[in-house]
PASEBA-1860 file (N, C-alpha, C; in nm, 3 decimals):
! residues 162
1> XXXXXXXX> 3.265/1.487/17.852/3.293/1.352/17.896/3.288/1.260/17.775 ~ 3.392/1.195/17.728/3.414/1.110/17.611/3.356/0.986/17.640 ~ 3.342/0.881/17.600/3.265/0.769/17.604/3.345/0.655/17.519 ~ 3.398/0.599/17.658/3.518/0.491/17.569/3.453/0.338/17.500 ~ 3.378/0.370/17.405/3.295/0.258/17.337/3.370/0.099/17.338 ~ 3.532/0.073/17.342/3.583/-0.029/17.347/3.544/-0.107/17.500 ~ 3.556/-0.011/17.582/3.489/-0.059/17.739/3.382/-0.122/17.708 ~ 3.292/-0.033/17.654/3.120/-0.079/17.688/3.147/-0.211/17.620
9> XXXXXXXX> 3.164/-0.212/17.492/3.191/-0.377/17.368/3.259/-0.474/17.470 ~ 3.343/-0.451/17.544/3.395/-0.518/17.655/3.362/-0.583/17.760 ~ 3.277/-0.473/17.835/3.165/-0.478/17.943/3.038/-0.590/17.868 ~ 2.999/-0.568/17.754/2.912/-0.667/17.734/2.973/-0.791/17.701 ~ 3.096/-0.838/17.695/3.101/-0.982/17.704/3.097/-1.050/17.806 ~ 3.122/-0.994/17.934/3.133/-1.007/18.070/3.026/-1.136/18.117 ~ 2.891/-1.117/18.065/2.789/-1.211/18.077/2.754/-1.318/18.004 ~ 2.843/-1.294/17.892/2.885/-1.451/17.818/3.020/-1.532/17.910
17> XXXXXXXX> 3.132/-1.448/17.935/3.210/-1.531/17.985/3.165/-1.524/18.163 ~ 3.130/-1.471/18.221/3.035/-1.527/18.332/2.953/-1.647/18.323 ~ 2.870/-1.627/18.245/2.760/-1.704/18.192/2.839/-1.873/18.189 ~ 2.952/-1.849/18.105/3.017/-1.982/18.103/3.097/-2.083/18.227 ~ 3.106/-1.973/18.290/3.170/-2.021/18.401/3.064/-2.084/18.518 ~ 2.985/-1.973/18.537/2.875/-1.993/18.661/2.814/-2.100/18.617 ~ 2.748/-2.107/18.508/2.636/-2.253/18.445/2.719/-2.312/18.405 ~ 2.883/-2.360/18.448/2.935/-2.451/18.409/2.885/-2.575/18.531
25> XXXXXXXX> 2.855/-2.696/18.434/2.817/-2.847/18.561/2.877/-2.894/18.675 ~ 3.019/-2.786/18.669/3.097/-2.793/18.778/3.064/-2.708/18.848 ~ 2.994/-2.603/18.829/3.003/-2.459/18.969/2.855/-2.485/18.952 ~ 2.747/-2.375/18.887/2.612/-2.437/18.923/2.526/-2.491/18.835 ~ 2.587/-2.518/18.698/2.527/-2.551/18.597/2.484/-2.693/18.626 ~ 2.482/-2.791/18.728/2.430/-2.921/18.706/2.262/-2.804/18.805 ~ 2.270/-2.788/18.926/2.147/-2.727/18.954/2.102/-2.641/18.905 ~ 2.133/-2.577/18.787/2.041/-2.477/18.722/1.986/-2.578/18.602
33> XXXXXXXX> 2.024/-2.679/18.562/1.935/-2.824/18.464/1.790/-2.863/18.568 ~ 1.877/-2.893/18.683/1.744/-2.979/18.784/1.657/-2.890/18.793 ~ 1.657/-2.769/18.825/1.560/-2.693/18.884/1.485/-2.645/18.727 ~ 1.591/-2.644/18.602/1.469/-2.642/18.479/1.430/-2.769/18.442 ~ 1.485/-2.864/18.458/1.426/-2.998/18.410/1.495/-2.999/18.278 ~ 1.621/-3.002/18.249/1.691/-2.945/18.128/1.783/-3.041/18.162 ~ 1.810/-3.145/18.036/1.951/-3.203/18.015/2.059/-3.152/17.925 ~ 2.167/-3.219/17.876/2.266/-3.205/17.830/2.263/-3.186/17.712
41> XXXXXXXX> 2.194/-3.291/17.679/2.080/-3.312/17.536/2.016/-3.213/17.484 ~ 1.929/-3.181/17.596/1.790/-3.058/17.545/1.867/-2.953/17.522 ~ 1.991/-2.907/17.552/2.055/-2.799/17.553/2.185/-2.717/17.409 ~ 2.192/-2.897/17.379/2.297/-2.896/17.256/2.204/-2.888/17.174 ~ 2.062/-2.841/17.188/1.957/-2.842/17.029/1.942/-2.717/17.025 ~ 1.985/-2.623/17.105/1.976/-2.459/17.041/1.986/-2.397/16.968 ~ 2.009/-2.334/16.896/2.101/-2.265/16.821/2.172/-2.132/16.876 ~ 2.273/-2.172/16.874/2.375/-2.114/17.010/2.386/-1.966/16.939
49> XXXXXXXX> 2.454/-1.934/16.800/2.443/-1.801/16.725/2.319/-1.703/16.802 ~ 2.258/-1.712/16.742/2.115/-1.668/16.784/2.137/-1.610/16.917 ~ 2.134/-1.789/17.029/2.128/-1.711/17.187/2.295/-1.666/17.212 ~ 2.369/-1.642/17.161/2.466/-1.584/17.196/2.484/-1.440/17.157 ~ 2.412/-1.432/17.013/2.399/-1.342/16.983/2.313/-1.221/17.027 ~ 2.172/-1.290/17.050/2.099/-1.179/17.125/2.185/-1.161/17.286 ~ 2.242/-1.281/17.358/2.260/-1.243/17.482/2.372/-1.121/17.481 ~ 2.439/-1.074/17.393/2.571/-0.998/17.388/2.461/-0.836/17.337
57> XXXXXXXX> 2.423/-0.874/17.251/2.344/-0.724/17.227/2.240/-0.707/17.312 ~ 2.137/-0.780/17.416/2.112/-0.745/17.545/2.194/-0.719/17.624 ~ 2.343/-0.731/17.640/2.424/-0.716/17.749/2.469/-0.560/17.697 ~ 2.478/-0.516/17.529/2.480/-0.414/17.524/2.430/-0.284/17.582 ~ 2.255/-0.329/17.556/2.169/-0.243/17.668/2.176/-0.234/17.804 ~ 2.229/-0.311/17.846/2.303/-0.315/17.965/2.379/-0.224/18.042 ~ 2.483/-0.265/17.964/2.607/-0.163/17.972/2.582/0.031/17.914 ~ 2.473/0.066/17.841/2.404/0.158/17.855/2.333/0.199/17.970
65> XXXXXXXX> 2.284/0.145/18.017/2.225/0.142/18.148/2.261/0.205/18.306 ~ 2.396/0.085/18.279/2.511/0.100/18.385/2.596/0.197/18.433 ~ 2.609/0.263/18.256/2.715/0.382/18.266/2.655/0.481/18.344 ~ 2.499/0.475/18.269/2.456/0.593/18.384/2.414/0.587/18.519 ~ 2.474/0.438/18.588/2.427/0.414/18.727/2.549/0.443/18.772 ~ 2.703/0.432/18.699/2.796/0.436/18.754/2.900/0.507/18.760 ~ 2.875/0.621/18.649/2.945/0.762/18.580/2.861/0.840/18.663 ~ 2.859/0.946/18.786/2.795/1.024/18.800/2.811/1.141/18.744
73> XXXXXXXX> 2.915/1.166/18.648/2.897/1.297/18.565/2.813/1.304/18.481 ~ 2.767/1.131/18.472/2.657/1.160/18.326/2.527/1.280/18.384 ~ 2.492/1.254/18.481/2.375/1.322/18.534/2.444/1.494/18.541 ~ 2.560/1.507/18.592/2.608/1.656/18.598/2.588/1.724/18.454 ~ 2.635/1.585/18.358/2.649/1.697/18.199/2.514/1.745/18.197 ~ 2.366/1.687/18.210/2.255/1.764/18.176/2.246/1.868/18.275 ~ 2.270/1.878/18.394/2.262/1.973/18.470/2.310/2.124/18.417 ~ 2.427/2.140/18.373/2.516/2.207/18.345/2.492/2.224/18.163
81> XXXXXXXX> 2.411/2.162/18.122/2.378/2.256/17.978/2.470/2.128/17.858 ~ 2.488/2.021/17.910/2.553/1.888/17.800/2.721/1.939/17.760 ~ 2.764/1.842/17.706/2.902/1.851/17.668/2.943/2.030/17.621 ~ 3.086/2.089/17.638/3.124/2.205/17.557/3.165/2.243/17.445 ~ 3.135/2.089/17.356/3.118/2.114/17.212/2.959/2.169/17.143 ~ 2.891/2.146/17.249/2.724/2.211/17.190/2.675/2.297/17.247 ~ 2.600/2.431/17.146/2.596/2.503/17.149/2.567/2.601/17.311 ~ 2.487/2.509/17.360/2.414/2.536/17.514/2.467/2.491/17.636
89> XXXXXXXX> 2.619/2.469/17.589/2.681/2.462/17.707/2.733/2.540/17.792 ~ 2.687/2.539/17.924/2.726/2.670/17.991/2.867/2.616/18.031 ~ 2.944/2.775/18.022/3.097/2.756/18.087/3.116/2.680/18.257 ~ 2.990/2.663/18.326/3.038/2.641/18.420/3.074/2.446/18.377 ~ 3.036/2.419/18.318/3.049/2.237/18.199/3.178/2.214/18.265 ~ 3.284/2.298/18.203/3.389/2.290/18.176/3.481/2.300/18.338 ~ 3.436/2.437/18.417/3.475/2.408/18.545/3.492/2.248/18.646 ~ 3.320/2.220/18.615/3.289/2.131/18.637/3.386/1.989/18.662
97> XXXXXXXX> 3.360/1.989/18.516/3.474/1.880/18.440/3.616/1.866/18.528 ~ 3.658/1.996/18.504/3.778/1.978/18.543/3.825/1.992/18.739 ~ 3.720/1.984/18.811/3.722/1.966/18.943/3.666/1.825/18.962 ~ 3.598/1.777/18.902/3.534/1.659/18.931/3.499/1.535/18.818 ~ 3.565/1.571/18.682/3.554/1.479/18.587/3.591/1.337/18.591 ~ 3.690/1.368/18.696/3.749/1.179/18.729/3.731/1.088/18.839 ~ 3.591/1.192/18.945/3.575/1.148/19.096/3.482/1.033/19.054 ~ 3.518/0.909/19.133/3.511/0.825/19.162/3.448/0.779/19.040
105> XXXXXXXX> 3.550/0.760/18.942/3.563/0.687/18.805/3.696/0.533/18.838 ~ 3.665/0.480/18.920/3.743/0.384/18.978/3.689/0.249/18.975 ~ 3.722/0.079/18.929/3.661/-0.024/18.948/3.571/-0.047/19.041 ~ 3.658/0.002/19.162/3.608/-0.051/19.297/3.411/0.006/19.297 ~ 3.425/0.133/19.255/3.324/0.235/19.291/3.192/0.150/19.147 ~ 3.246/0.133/19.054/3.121/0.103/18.953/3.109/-0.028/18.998 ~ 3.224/-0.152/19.038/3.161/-0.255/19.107/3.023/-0.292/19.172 ~ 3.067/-0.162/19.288/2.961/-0.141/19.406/2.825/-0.100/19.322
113> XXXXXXXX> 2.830/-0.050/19.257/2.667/0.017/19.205/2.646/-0.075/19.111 ~ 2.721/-0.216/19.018/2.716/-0.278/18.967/2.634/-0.404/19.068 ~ 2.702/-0.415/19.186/2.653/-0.510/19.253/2.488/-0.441/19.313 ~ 2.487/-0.312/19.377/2.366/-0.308/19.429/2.284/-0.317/19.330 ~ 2.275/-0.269/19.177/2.179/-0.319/19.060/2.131/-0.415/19.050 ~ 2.248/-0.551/19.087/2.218/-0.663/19.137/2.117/-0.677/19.206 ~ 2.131/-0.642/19.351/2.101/-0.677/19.444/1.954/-0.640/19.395 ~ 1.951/-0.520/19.376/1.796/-0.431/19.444/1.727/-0.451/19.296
121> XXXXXXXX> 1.783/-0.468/19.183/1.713/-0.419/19.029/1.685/-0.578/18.988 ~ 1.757/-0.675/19.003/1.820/-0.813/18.926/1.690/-0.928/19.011 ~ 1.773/-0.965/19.149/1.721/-1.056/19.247/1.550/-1.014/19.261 ~ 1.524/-0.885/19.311/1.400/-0.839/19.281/1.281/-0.916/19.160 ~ 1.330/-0.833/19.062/1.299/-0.941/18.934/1.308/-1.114/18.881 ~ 1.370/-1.133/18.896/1.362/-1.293/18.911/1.350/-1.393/19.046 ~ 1.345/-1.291/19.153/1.233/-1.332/19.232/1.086/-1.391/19.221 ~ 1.006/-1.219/19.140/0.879/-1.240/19.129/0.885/-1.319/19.054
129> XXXXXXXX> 0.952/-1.310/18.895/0.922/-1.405/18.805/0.912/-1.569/18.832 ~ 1.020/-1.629/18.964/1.003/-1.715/18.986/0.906/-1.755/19.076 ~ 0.837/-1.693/19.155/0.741/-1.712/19.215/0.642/-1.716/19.185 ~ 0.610/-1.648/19.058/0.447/-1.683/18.974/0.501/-1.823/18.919 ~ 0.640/-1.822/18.863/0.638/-1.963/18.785/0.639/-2.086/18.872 ~ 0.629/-2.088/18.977/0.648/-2.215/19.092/0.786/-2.231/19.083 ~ 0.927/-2.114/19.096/1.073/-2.199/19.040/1.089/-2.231/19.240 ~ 1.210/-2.263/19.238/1.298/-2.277/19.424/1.335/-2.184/19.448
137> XXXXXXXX> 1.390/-2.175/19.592/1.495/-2.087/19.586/1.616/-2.118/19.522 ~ 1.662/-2.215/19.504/1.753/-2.232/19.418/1.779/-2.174/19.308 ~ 1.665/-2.182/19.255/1.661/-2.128/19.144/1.711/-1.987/19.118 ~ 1.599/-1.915/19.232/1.578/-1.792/19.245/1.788/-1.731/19.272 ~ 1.836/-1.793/19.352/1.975/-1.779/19.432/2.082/-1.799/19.318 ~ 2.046/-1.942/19.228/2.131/-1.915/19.105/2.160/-1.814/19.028 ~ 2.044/-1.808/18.967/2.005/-1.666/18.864/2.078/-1.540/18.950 ~ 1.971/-1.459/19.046/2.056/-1.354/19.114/2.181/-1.373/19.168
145> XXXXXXXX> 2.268/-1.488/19.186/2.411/-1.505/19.184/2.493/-1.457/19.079 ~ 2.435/-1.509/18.963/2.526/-1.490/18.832/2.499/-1.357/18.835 ~ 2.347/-1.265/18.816/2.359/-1.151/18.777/2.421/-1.029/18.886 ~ 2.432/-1.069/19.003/2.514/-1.008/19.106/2.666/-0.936/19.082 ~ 2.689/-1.085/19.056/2.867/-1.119/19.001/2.856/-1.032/18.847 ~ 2.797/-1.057/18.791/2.832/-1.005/18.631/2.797/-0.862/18.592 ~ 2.685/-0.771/18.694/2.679/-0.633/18.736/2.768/-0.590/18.789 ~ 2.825/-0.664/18.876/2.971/-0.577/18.954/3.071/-0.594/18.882
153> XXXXXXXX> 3.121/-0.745/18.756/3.240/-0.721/18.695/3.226/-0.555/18.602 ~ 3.069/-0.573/18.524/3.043/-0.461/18.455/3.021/-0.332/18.482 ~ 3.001/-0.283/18.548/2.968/-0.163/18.676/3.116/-0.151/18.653 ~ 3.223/-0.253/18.747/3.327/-0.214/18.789/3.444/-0.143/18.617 ~ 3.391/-0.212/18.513/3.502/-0.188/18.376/3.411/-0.045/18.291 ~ 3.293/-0.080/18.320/3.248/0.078/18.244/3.274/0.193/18.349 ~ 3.275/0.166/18.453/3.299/0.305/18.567/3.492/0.329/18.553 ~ 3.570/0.221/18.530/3.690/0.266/18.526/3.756/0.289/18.389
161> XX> 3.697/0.227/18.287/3.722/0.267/18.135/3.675/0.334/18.072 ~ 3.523/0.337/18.048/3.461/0.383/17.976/3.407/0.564/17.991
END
């Protein structure tokens, strides 16, 4: 199973240009300020490099992540002894491969496991976090919105490209 690295580099921009859209002041970016207490102001003092930069190489680890929530051959190759270029690969690798190397390698299908990551891995987590921190639900509904949406664009491009 090859590993189309232009996908994954791909898949991780997904949450920058998400990112821009969803926290735009027009969709929910004026209530994701209120609920931090964050103006327009406080926000243009970042240094955007930096958080853009780490946010794209966290989205990298990401998209590592994903492949193996949303490629189920990744789990078959260890079963079966790893790829049939190394040494301990059993011939049945190759059977394998070729009965089932492309099942349900489709958008639709890494979407779905993109979104339940969401659901069950994402919302979970910034749940609790917001609940020790005193955030809203708002809060809580923003955040797991964006990461909902931006697991299923990614789910859906590493399960059909990569």
């Amino acid at each position: 199973m090859e590993i189309n690295f232009i996908a994954l580099l791909l898949a991780g921009i997904v949450t920058l240009v998400t990112g821009f859209i969803w926290y735009n002041p027009k969709v929910f970016g004026t209530i994701w300020m209120k609920e931090n207490n964050l103006t327009q102001e406080e926000l243009r003092t970042g240094n955007m490099l930096k958080i853009f930069g780490f946010t794209y190489i966290f989205s990298l680890m990401i998209t590592v992540v994903l492949m193996g929530l949303t490629i189920h051959q990744s789990g078959a190759v260890g079963m079966v002894g790893g790829p049939p270029m190394l040494a301990n690969a059993k011939p049945s690798f190759a059977a394998f491969m070729a009965d089932y190397g492309t099942a349900y390698r489709t958008f639709k299908h890494g979407a779905l496991h993109g979104f339940m990551s969401g659901l069950f891995f994402a919302l979970p987590i910034i749940g609790i976090n917001a609940l020790f921190e005193r955030k809203s639900w708002k809060y809580i509904f923003v955040h797991a919105g964006y990461w909902m949406l931006t697991l299923t664009l990614m789910g859906g491009i590493i399960c059909a490209f990569a």
